[in-house]
C-alpha positions in Angstrom: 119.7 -111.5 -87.9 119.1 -114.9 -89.7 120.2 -116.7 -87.0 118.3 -115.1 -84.5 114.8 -115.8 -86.4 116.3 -119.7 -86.7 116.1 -119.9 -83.1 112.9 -118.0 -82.6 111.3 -120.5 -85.1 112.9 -123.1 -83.7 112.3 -122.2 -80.1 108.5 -121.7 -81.5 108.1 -124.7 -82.9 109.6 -127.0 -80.0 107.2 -125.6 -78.0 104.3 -126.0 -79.9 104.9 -130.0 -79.6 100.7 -129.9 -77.9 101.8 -133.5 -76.1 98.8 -132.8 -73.8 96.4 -132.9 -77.0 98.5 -136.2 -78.6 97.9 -137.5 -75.4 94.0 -137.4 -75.7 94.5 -138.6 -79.2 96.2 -141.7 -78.0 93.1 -142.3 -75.2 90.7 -141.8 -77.8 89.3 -138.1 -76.4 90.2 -134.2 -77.0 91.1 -132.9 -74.1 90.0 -129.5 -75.2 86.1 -130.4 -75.1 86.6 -132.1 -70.9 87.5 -130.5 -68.0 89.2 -127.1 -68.0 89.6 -127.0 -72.1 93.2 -126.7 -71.4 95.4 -128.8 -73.1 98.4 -128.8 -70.2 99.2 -131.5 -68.0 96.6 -130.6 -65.3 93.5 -130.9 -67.3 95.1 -134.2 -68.9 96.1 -135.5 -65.3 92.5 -134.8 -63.8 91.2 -136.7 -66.8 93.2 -139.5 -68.2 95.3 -139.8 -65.1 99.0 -140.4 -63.9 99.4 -142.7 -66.7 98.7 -139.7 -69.4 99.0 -136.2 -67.0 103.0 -137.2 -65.9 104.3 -137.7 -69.0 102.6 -134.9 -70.7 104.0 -132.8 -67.9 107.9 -134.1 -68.2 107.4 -133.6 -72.0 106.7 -130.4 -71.8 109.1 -129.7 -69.3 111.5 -131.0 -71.4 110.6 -128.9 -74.4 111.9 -125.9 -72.4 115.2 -127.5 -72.0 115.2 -128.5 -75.1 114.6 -125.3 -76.8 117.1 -123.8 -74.6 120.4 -126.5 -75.5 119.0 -126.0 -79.5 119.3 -122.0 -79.5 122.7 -121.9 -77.4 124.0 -125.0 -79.6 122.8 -123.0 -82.9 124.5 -119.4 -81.7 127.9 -121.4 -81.1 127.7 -122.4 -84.7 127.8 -119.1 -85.7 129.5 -116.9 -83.1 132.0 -116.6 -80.4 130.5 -117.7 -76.9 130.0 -114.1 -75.7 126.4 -113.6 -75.6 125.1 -117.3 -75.8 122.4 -116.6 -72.6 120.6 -114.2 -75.1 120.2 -116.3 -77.7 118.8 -119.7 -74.8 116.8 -116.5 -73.1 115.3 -115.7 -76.8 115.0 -119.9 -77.8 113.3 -120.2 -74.1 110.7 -117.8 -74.0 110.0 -118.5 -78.1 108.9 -122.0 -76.8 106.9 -120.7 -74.1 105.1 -118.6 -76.8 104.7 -121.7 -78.6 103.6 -123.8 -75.8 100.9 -121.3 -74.7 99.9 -120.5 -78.7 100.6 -123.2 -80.8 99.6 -122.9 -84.9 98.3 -126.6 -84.9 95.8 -125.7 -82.5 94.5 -122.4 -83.8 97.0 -121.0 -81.4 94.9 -121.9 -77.8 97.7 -123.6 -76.0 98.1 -124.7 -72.7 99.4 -122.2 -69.8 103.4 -122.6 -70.1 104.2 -123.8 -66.5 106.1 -126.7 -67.3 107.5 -125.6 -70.3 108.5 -122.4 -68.0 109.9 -124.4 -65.5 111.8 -126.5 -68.1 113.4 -122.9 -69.5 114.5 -122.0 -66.4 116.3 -124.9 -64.8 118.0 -124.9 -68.5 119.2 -121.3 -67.5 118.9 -121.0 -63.4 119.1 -124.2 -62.1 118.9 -122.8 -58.5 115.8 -120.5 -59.2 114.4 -123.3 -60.7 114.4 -125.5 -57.8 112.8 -122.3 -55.4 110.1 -122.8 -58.1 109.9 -126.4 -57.3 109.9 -125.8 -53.5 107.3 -122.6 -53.8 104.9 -124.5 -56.1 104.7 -127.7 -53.9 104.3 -125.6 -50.4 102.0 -123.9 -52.2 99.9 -126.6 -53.6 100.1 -128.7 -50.3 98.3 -125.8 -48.4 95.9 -124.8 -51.0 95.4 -127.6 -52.7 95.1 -125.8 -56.1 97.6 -126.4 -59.1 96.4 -122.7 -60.3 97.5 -121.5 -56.9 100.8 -123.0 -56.6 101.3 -122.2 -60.6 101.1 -118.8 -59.4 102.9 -118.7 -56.5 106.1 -120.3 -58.2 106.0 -117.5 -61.0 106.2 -115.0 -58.8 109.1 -116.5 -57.2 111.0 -116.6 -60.0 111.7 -112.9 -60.7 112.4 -112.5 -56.7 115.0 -115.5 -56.5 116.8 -114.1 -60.0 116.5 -110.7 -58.1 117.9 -112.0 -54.6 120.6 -113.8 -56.7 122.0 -110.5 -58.6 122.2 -108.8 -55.7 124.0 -111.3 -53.7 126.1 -111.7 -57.1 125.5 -114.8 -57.9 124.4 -114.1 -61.1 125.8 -110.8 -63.2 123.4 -110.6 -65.9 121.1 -108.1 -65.3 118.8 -109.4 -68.7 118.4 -112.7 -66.4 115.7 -110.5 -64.2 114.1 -109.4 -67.3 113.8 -112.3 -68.5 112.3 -114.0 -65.4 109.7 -110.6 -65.0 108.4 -111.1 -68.7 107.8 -115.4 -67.4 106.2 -114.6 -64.4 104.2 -112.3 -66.5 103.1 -114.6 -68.7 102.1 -117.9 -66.7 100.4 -115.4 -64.9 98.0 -113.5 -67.2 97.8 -117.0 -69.1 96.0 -118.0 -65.4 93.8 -114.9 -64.7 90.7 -117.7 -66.1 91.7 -119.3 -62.6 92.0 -116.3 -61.0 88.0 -115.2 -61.7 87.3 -119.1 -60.6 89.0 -118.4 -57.5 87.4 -115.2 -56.9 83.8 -117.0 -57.6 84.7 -120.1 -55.5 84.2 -122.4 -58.4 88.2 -123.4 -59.1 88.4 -127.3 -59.0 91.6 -128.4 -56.2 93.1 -131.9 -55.7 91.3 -133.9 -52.9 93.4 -135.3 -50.3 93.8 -139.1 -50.7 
């Protein structure tokens, strides 16, 4: 029990790293009072630019990974090798959680895609690379990041599902896992989804 709530905290606070909010700090602005409010890598790409949006985007891409290796590399300190995808499943979606609801910000966070993304390539390589390939096709014929966010979450749980029944994969808690995701980046979008609706959703312009 104590090491599970060591890798839940730690999972938590890995992911509560705001790098999109440091980020406005450096440049001199909060990014939650321009743009969206959000502090993710869009809102800081539409407003500070490559130079800012990119590496807030591989950071928090990164702090999935991260929190993935941490959990795994804390279990097989403690126990056998058995289980060690339940305890980088748990680490992953605690630094989701903490991405999306960080304590330093009053718990408004941004909306966990790269930090997803980051989990899942630590877990599913392969599903996440269809996430790569579904959220760029999608974003290339829409034009909207909140779009193509969407579109990749929901290919998640059918690639892990598409996977187990080819056998590629044999743990079943893998499509759980991938459900509760999708869920999330997908609820933490439904502001998008009323812009959409109303026509007002800002998308990328050609160049």
């Amino acid at each position: 029990m104590f090491t599970i709530a060591v890798v839940v905290l730690v999972g938590y606070l890995i992911g509560s790293v705001p790098a999109g909010y440091l980020a406005g700090c450096i440049a001199g602005i909060d990014i939650r009072k321009v743009g969206s409010g959000n502090i993710g890598a869009t809102n800081v790409l539409r407003i500070l630019g490559k130079r800012y949006g990119y590496p807030v985007f591989l950071f928090d891409f990164l702090k999935g990974v991260a929190a993935v290796e941490m959990s795994i590399l804390i279990f097989d300190s403690y126990h056998p090798a058995a289980s060690r995808e339940l305890y980088g499943i748990l680490g992953g979606v605690s630094s989701v959680i903490g991405h999306s609801y960080p304590v330093w910000l009053n718990f408004k966070g941004g909306k966990g895609v790269a930090t997803t993304a980051g989990v899942v390539f630590a877990l599913i390589p392969f599903a996440a690379l269809v996430m790569c390939v579904v959220w760029v096709a999608a974003f290339q014929a829409s034009r909207y990041v909140s779009v193509a966010s969407i579109a990749a979450a929901i290919a998640l749980p059918v690639t892990v599902g598409a996977l187990l029944y080819f056998e590629q994969l044999n743990k079943p808690v893998l499509l759980y896992f991938s459900i509760w995701l999708a869920a999330v980046v997908i609820v933490r979008h439904r502001s998008n989804v009323s812009r959409l609706l109303n026509g007002t959703e800002p998308r990328f312009q050609r160049k």
